[in-house]
C-alpha positions as CSV (number, residue, x, y, z in Angstrom):
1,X,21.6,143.5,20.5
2,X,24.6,143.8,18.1
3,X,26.7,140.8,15.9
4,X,29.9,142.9,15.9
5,X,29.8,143.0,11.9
6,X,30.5,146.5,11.0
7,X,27.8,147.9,8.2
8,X,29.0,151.4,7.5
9,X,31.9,153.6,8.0
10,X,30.3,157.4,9.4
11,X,32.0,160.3,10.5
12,X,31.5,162.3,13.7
13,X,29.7,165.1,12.3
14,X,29.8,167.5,15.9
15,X,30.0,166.1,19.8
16,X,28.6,168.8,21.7
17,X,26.8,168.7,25.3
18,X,26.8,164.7,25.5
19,X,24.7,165.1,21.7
20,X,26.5,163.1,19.0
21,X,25.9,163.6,15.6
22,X,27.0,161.4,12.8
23,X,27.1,161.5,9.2
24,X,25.5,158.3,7.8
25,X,24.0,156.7,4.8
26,X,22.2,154.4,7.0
27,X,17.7,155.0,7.1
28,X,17.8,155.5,10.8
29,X,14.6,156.1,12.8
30,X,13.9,157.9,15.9
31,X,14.2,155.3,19.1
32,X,16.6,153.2,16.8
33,X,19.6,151.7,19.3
34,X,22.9,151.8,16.8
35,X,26.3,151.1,17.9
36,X,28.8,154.0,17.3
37,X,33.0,152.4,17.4
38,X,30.9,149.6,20.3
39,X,29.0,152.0,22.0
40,X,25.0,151.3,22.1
41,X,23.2,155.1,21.5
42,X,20.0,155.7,21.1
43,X,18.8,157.7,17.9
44,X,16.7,160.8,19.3
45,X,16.7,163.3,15.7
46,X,17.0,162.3,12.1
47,X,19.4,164.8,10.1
48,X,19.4,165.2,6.4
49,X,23.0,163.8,6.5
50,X,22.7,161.4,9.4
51,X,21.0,161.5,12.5
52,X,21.8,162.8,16.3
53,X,22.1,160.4,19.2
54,X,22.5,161.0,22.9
55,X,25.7,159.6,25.4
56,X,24.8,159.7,28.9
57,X,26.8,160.4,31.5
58,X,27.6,156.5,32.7
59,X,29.0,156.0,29.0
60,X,30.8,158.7,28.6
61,X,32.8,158.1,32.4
62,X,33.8,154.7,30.5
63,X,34.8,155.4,26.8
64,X,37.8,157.4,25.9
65,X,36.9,160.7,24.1
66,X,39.1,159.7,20.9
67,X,36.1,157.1,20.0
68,X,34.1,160.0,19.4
69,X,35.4,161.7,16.6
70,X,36.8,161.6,13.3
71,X,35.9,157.6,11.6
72,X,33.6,155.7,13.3
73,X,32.2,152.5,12.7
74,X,28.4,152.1,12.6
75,X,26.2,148.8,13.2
76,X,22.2,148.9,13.5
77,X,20.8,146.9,16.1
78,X,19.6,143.4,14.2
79,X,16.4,142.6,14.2
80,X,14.4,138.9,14.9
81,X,14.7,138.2,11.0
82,X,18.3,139.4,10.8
83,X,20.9,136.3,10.2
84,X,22.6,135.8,13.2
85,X,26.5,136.0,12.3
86,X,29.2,137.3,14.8
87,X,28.6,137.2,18.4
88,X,26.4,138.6,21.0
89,X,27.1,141.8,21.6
90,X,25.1,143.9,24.0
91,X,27.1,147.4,23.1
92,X,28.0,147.8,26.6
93,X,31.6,148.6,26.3
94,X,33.4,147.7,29.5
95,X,36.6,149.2,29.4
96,X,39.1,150.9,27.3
97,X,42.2,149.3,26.0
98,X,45.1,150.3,24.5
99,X,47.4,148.5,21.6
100,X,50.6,148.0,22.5
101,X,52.3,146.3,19.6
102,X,51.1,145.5,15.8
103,X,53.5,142.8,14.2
104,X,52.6,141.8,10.4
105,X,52.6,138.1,9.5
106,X,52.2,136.1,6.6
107,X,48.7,136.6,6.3
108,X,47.1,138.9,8.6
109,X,48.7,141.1,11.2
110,X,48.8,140.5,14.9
111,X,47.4,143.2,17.6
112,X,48.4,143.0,21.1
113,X,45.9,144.6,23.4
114,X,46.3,145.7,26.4
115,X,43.7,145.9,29.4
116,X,43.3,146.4,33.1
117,X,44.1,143.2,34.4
118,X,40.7,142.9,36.0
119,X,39.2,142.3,32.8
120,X,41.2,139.3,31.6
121,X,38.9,136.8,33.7
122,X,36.4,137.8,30.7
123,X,38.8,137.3,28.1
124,X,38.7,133.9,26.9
125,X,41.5,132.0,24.5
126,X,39.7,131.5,21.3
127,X,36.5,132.9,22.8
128,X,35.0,136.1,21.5
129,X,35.8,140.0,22.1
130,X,34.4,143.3,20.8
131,X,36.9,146.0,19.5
132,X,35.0,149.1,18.6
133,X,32.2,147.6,18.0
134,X,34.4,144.7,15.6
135,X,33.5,140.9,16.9
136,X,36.6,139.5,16.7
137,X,38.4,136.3,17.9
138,X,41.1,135.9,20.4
139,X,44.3,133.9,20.4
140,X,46.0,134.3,23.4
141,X,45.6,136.3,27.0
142,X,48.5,137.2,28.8
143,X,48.4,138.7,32.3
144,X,47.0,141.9,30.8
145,X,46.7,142.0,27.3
146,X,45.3,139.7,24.7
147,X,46.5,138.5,21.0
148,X,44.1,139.0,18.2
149,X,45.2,138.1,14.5
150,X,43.8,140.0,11.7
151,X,43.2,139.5,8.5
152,X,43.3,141.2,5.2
153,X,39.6,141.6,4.6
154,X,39.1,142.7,8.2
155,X,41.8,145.3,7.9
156,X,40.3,146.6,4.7
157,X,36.9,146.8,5.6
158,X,37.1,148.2,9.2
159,X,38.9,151.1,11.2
160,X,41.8,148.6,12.1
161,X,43.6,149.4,8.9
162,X,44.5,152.9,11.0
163,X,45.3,151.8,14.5
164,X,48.8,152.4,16.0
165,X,50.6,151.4,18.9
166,X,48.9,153.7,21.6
167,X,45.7,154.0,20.0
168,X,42.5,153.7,22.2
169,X,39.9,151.1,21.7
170,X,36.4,150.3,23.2
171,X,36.8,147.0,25.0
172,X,33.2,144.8,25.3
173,X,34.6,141.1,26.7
174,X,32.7,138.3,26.5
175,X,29.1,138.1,27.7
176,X,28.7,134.2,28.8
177,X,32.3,135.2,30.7
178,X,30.7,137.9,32.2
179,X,27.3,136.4,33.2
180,X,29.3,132.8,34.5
181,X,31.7,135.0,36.7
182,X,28.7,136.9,38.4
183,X,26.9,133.7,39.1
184,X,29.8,131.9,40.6
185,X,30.6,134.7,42.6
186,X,27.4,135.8,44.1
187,X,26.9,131.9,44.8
188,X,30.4,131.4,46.0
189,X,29.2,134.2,48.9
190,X,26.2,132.7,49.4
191,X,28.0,129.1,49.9
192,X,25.2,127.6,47.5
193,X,27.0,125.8,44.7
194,X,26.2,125.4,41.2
195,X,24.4,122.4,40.0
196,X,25.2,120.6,36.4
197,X,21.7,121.4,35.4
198,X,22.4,125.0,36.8
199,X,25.9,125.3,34.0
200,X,24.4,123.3,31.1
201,X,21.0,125.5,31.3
202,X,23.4,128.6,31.3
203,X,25.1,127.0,28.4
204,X,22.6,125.9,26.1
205,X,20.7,129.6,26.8
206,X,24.1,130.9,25.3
């Protein structure tokens, strides 16, 4: 499990035959889970520079091959003792988006991001949202895009300080979205409904 605060900024050292190898500061182990830009690899050789993980084929049908080069942000798994900031963030990326505007304001700038509009059921109006691997907040959702405002430290300290309209981003939505939607609709089919004690156990697990 991830927070969506971004620790380091590495650099795609080689992709070659799904084997991904990053140039890091970070004290990675073997068996280590680390997101690369959102994804969730799985550190399987240690490098004098870095460290090597592996893509498999399921991630690599999702994510756009852009995310795997050049820049890339770079968050450790947290562990029990870790304080909890952010959100939950599995770094299971679910889709790619795409920005299609950037418009500066008085103290941030705004991205509009767009999406298949299958995934805006996930998408929740001041919920949560991952963006290469960068827990960030929504403002608004549209048909099929969303509104996120950014601001200056955020810029400075993440990848976001380069995007452009057109650039490719690793989409996670929210995970209590996600879990709520399957429930409802795998009970809707079954024509059982969903008791209060059934949404406030769901809720207070969240």
């Amino acid at each position: 499990m991830f927070t969506g605060l971004i620790r380091e900024i590495g650099k795609v050292k080689k992709y070659q035959n799904s084997i991904l190898s990053i140039l890091s500061k970070h004290p990675a182990k073997i068996g280590d889970s680390i997101a690369i830009n959102g994804v969730c690899l799985t550190v399987i050789k240690l490098n004098s520079d870095g460290f090597d993980l592996e893509l498999a084929d399921e991630t690599r049908s999702i994510i756009d091959e852009s995310k795997i080069s050049g820049e890339v942000h770079v968050e450790p798994a947290m562990q029990l003792s870790d304080r909890f900031e952010g959100h939950i963030v599995q770094g299971h990326v679910d889709c790619v988006g795409e920005v299609k505007s950037i418009s500066k304001r008085t103290n941030g700038v705004d991205f509009i991001i767009g999406v298949d509009a299958k995934y805006i059921a996930y998408i929740v109006p001041k919920g949560s949202i991952t963006i290469d691997g960068i827990s960030l907040t929504v403002n608004d959702v549209y048909d099929d895009a969303f509104r996120l405002t950014i601001i200056p430290h955020t810029l400075e300290q993440t990848l976001m300080r380069n995007y452009k309209v057109g650039t490719k981003l690793n989409v996670e939505t929210d995970l209590f979205a996600r879990y709520i939607d399957h429930i409802l609709t795998h009970r809707s089919k079954s024509k059982k409904s969903l008791s209060w004690n059934e949404v406030d156990a769901m809720s207070m697990g969240y």
